[in-house]
N, C-alpha and C positions, 0 to 999 in steps of 0.2 A: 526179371521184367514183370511178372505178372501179378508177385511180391507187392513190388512200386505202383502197379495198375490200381491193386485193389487199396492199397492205402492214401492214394491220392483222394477219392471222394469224400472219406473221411474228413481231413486236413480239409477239404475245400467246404464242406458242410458247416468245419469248426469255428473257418474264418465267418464263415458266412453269419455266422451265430455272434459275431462279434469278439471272439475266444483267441490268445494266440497261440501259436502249438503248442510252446513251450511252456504255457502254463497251468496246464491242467485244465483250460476252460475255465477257469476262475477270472473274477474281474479285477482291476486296482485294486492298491489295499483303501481299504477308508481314513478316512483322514481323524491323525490322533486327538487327545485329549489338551494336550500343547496347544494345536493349531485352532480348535472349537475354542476353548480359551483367550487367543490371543484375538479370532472374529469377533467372540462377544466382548469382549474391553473394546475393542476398535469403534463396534456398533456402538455401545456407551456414551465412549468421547466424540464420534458425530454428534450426539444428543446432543450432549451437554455445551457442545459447542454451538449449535444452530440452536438450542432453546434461546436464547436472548433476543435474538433475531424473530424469531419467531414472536415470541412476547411482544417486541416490538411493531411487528407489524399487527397483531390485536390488536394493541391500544391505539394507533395510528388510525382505525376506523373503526373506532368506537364512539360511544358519543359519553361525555365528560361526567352528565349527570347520573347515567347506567354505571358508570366505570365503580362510583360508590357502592351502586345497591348489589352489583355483582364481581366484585375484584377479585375472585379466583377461577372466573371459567377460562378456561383456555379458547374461547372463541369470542370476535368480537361483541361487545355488549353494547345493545342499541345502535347498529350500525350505520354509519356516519360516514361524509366526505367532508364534514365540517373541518376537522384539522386540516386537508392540505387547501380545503378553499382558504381556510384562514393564513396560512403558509404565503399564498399567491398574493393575497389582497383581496379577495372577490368576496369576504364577508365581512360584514360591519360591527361595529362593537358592540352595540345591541344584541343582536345574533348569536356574537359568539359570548355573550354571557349570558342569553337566552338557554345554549346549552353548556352549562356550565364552569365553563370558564371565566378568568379573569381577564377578559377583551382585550388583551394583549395584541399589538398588530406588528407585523415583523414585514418591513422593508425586503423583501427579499431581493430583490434583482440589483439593488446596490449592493447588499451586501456580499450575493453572486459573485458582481464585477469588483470588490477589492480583494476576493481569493482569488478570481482568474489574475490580479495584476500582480498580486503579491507572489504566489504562487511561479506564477511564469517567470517573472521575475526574478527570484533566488534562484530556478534552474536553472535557466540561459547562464547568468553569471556561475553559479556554481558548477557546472558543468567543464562551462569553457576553461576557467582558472583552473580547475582541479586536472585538466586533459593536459594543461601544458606544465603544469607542476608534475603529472607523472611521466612526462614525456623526457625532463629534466632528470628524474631520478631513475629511470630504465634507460634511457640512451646515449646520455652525458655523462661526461668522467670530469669531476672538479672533488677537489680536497673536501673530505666531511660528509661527503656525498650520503654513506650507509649510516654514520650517526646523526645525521641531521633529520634522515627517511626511518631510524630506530625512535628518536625523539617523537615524530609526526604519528607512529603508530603506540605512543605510550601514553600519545592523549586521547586514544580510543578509550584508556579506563579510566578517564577520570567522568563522573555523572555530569550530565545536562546540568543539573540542580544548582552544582558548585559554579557554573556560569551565569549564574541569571542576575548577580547583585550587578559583579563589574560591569555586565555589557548594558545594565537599565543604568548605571550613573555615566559610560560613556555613551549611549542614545540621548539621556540629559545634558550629558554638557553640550553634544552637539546641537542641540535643541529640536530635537526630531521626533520628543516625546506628540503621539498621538498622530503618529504621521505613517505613511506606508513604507516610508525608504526607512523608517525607524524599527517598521518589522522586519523589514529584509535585510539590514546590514550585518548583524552579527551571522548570519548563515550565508551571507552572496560572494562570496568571496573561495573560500575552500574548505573541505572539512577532508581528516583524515582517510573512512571509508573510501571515499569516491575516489583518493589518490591512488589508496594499496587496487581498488577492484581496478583500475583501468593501468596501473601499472604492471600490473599481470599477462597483460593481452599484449601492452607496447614492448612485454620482453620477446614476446611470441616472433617479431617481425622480424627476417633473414636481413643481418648486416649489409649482407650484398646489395640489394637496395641502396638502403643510405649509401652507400661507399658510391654507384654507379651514378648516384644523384649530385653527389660532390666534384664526383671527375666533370660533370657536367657544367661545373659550376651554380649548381644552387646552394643556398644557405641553410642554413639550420631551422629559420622559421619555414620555407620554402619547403622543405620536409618532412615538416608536420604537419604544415595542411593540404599538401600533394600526396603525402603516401600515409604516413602514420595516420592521422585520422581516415583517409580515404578507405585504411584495411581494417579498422575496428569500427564500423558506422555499425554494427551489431552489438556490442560490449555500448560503443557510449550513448545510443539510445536506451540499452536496458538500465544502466545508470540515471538518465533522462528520468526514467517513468517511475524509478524510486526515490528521485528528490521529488517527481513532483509532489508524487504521492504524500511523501513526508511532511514536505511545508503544507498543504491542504489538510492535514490533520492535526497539524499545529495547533496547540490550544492555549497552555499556559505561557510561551511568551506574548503570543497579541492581546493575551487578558491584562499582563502585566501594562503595557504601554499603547494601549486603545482607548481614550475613552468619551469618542462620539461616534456617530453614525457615518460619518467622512472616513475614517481610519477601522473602525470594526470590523471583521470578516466574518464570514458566514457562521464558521463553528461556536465563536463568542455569540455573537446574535441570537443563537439558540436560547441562551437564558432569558431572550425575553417574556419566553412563555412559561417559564417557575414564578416570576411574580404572582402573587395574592393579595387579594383584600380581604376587611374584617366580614363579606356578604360573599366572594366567591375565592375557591382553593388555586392552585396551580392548574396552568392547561396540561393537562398531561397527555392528550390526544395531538394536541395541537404542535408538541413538543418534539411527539417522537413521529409526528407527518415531517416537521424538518429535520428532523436526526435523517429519515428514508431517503428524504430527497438532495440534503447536503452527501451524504453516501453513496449514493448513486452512482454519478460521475466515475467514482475511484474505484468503485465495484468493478464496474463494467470495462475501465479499463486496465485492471490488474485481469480482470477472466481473459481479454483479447492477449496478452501480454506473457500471460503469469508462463508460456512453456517456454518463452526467450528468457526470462525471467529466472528461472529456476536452471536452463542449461545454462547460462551466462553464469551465475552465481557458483555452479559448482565445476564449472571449467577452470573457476579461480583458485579450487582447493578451499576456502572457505568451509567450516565445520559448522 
């Protein structure tokens, strides 16, 4: 007993110290050469990933005619709101080739509104078709069903690139060149990804259901959108926010088949500010204030999103 009396204060001193018995009073071990390794690569690729961004947002409040005399400091040069005035409308072409630009004037708020229509547009339809196409190939039993859903996922490798002739000569034959329904068709309809991601979640849903829903007599569409949709409104909103995302970054097909200010959307519009004359260069302030501000939107809603986002994605087994 007196043994354990006198070794206890010890032990409680040791704790106290921060030490635990068993180890000598020694602390963790320190962290190896692996792991200091693996922090600084990580620190790195943060860099080099947010330098652009960063780059970007210098030249955005910089002013145009500084941008020459000083193009390599990392902080803005002749500090400016002249690019996003020029962005909005609120400066005149004098002005903005006062500071050196080529008075380029960018419509903005139309051009706003045919990405929100275009945009919106390919989701809702793309969303919906693709929910009842995987609703078909996860819950329904017809002939062909797995080769016809192994076909669907074997046009995931073929490139964008190889679809852009046929679908600009079938947008032409319809005569829908230079129009909105002529951006949105080749994508409003269904695309592979969105079947396989949401056919994933409608394999998730207990038969029992459906079966209890049929003794009831409801139907098949009755189905889908009383219980199948009703249990994934988390999978088919994360899908949502990555067409929309998609089509608002769209660049090279509304370049192909835009060519007025009726049918142009935001991200094409941006080259109005590359234009130059023989007297002044490209607005390059003025350029990357709308690069900020077309970005924005999809920023801020991939940050609200991105952890539905990322669990949704990898619920699906996706690599």
């Amino acid at each position: 007993m007196s043994i354990q009396q006198a070794t206890l204060p010890e032990t409680d001193e040791s704790l106290a110290r921060g030490a635990r018995p068993d180890d000598g009073g020694r602390r963790g071990p320190r962290p190896g050469a692996g792991r200091v390794v693996a922090w600084a690569a990580l620190v790195v690729v943060v860099i080099v990933t947010l330098f652009p961004f960063l780059w970007m947002f210098r030249t955005a409040f910089s002013s145009n005619g500084a941008l020459y005399t000083d193009p390599t400091s990392p902080l803005p040069v002749g500090f400016s709101w002249g690019g996003f005035e020029r962005v909005f409308g609120l400066q005149s072409t004098e002005e903005a080739i006062a500071q050196g630009g080529s008075g380029a004037q960018l419509d903005f708020w139309l051009y706003l509104r045919n990405s929100v229509i275009v945009s919106t547009g390919i989701t809702i339809c793309q969303v919906t078709f693709s929910a009842m196409a995987a609703y078909a190939f996860s819950r329904l039993h017809w002939r062909g069903r797995d080769a016809v859903f192994a076909i669907f996922l074997l046009s995931l490798m073929v490139p964008v690139i190889f679809t852009l002739l046929p679908n600009f000569l079938l947008v032409r034959d319809l005569g829908l060149i230079d129009n909105l329904l002529g951006i949105m068709l080749p994508s409003m309809f269904m695309t592979p990804f969105a079947i396989f991601f949401m056919r994933q979640f409608f394999m998730g849903v207990p038969a029992d259901l459906e079966e209890a829903a049929y003794l009831d007599g409801a139907s098949k569409a009755r189905v889908f959108f009383t219980i199948i949709v009703p249990l994934n409104i988390g999978p088919i909103a994360t899908i949502s926010i990555l067409t929309y995302i998609n089509a608002w970054n769209d660049y090279l097909w509304p370049l192909m088949v835009s060519y007025t200010d009726d049918s142009r959307v935001l991200n094409v519009a941006l080259g109005t500010f590359t234009a130059q004359t023989p007297q002044t260069g490209p607005d390059w302030a003025g350029l990357m204030a709308a690069t900020i501000v077309a970005a924005l939107p999809m920023l801020i809603l991939f940050s609200v999103f991105a952890r539905r986002i990322v669990n949704s994605i990898a619920f699906t087994g996706i690599k």
